[in-house]
Structure formats: C-alpha cells, structure tokens
C-alpha positions in Angstrom: 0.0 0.0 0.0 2.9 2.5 -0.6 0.6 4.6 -3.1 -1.4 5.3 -0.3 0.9 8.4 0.8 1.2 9.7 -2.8 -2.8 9.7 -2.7 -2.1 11.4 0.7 -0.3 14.1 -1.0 -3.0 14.3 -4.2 -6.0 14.3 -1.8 -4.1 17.6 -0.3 -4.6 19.0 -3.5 -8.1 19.5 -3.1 -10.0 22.3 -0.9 -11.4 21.3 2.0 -14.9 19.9 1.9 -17.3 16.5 1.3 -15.4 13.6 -0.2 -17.0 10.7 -1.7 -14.9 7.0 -2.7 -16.6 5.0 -5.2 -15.5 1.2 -4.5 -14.5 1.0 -0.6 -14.1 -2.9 -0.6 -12.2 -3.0 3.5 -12.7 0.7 3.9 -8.8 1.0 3.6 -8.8 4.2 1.3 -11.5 5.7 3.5 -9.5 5.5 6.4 -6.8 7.3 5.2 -9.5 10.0 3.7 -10.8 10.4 7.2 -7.4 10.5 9.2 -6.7 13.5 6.5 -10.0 15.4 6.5 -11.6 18.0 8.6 -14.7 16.0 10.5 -17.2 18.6 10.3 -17.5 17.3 6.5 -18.9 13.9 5.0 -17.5 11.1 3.8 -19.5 9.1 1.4 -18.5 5.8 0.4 -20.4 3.5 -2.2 -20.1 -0.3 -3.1 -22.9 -2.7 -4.3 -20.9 -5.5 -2.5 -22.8 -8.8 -3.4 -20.1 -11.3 -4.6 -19.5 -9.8 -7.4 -16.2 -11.1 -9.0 -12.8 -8.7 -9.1 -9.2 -8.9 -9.5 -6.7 -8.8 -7.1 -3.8 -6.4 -8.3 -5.7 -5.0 -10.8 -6.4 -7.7 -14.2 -3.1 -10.0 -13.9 -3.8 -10.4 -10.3 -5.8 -13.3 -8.7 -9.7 -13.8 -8.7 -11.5 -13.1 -5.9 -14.8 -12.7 -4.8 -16.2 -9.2 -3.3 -18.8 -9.8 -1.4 -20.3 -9.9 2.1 -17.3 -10.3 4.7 -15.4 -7.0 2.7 -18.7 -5.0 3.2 -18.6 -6.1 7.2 -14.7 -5.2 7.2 -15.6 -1.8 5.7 -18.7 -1.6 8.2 -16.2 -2.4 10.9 -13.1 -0.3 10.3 -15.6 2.7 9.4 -18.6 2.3 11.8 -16.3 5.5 14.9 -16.5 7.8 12.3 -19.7 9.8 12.3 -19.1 11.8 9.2 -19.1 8.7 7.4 -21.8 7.3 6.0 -21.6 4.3 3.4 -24.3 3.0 0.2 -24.7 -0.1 -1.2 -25.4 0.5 -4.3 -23.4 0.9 -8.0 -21.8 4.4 -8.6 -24.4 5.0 -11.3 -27.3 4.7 -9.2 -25.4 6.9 -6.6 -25.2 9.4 -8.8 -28.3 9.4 -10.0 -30.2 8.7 -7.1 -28.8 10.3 -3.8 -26.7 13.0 -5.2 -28.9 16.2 -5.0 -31.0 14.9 -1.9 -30.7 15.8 1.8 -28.0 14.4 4.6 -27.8 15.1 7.9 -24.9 15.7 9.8 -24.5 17.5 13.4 -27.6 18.5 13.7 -27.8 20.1 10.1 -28.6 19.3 7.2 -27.6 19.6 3.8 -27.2 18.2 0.0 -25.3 15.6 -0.9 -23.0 16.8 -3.8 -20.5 19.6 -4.2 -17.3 17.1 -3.7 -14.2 18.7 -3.0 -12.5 15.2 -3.1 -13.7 12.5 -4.8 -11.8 8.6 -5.1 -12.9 6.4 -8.0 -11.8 2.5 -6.8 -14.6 0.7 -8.0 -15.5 -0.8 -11.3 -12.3 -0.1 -13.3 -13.3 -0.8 -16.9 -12.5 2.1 -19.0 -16.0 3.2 -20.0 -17.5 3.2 -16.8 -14.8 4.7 -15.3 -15.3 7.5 -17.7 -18.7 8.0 -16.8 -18.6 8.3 -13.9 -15.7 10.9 -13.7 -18.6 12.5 -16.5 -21.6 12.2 -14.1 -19.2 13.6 -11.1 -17.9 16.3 -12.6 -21.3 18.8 -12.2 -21.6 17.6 -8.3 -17.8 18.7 -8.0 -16.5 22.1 -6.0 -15.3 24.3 -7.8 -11.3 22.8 -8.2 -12.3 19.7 -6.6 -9.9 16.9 -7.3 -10.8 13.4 -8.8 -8.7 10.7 -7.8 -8.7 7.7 -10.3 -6.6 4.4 -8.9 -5.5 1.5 -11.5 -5.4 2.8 -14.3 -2.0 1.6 -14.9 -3.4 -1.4 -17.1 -6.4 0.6 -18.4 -5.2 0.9 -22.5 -5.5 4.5 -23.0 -7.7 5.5 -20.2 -5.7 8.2 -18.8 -5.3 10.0 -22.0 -9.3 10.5 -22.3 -9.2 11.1 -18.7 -6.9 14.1 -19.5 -9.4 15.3 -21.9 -11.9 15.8 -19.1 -10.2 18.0 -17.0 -6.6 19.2 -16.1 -4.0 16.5 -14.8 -2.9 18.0 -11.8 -0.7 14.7 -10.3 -0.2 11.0 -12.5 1.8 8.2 -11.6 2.1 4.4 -12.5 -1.3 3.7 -11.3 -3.1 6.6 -11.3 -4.1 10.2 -12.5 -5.8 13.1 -10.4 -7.8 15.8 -12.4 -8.7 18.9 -11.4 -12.7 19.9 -11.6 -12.9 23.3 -12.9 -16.5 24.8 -12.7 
C-alpha cells in the first residue's frame, strides 16, 4: 500500500470539503480519507458489494470474490467515524439517485453533492470509469480533485481522462484531475 501516501499528497490537493470514494471494498482508502480530512465534513462511500467477482492487483492479479465479509470489514473499520456514511449501491445509481438529496450531519442538514474530493476504486473498466468521472464532474467544488486508482493497465484510459479535466498529479497507477467549474 505504498501509493497510499502519494494519494495522501494528491488528496491535499483538493480544498477542504465532502469527499466521496466509489469502490471502498475494506474501507482502507476511507481511512486514510478520514485521518486526512476535517470532520465537520462527510464522507460518502459507495459499493454494491454482493459477490461480485474482481481482480486482485488490478487484471493480472488473482480472482477473488467481493462480497459480504469486505462490506462487514468496511462496516467495521468505518462504523467511529460519524461523518461517514456508506451505500450499497453501484456508482451509477449513486449518482443518480442520492446526489442532490438531503443528509444530515451535526444536527444540520444539507445536500449531498459539491465534492471537493472524490476517489474512483470501484469498477475499473474504462467506460464506466469515464462515466462516472462524467456524471461527477457537475456535483464537484469548484477545483475539486478526482482521484482515479488502477489505471496503470487501463489501455489508454488516462489519456481521455486528460481530456476531461486538467492532470494535476499522475503516476504508474493513477491520475488526479482537477474539476474546474
């Protein structure tokens, strides 16, 4: 897990605010989100869990399976944070669903949307990926960073990722973009 301090350093890039990971799987990333982040703001996670097959090490790892014991890991290594709050659902229907409605937090309450930090760790093919960075982009503060991790063996990914926004930190297995609105 050595990327995990450059991520550290990218994730500094972004102004303070909500942050929201698509694909948790332990709740690793999350931690390290919420040891970084001021806890007056939110931290949404999302993952459908549900045995859903993956690759370990990105696609010449091993096969797994993703499924109920990662979501009570995440559950687990999440459940003292009160700013967190996790859905089990696909990134698509996040987006399309819960971004926009209410949330409460501290006694207030507010939208869910306006991401000053957003991770992207879940389905990794190349077209979803670039939706969702697509369907983000309008719920993103204004120079909000997107994180994207493994796209190391995505074939060409990270040059149509650069067409969506302005690289602001790429590495072996990953590119950060800047949300400019």
């Amino acid at each position: 897990l050595e990327h995990l301090e450059l991520y550290a350093d990218v994730f500094r890039l972004a102004p303070p605010g909500a942050v929201v990971e698509l694909g948790t799987l332990d709740g690793g990333s999350a931690l390290l989100w919420l040891s970084l982040m001021d806890p007056k703001y939110p931290l949404f996670t999302v993952d459908p869990y549900g045995d859903k097959p993956y690759w370990t090490g990105g696609h010449m790892g091993q096969p797994d399976s993703y499924g109920d014991d990662h979501y009570v890991r995440q559950k687990v290594n999440l459940a003292q944070f009160p700013n967190h709050t996790h859905f089990k659902m696909t990134s698509h229907d996040f987006l399309r669903r819960v971004v926009g409605t209410d949330h409460w937090m501290a006694g207030s309450v507010g939208p869910i949307g306006d991401f000053a930090f957003a991770f992207l760790d879940g389905d990794h093919e190349g077209e979803s990926v670039l939706r969702d960075v697509l369907n983000l982009k309008p719920h993103m503060a204004k120079d909000g960073v997107i994180l994207i991790d493994n796209v190391d063996w995505q074939d060409g990914l990270n040059k149509i990722i650069a067409k969506v926004g302005p690289v602001v930190a790429e590495g072996e297995r990953y590119i950060a973009i800047r949300s400019v609105v």
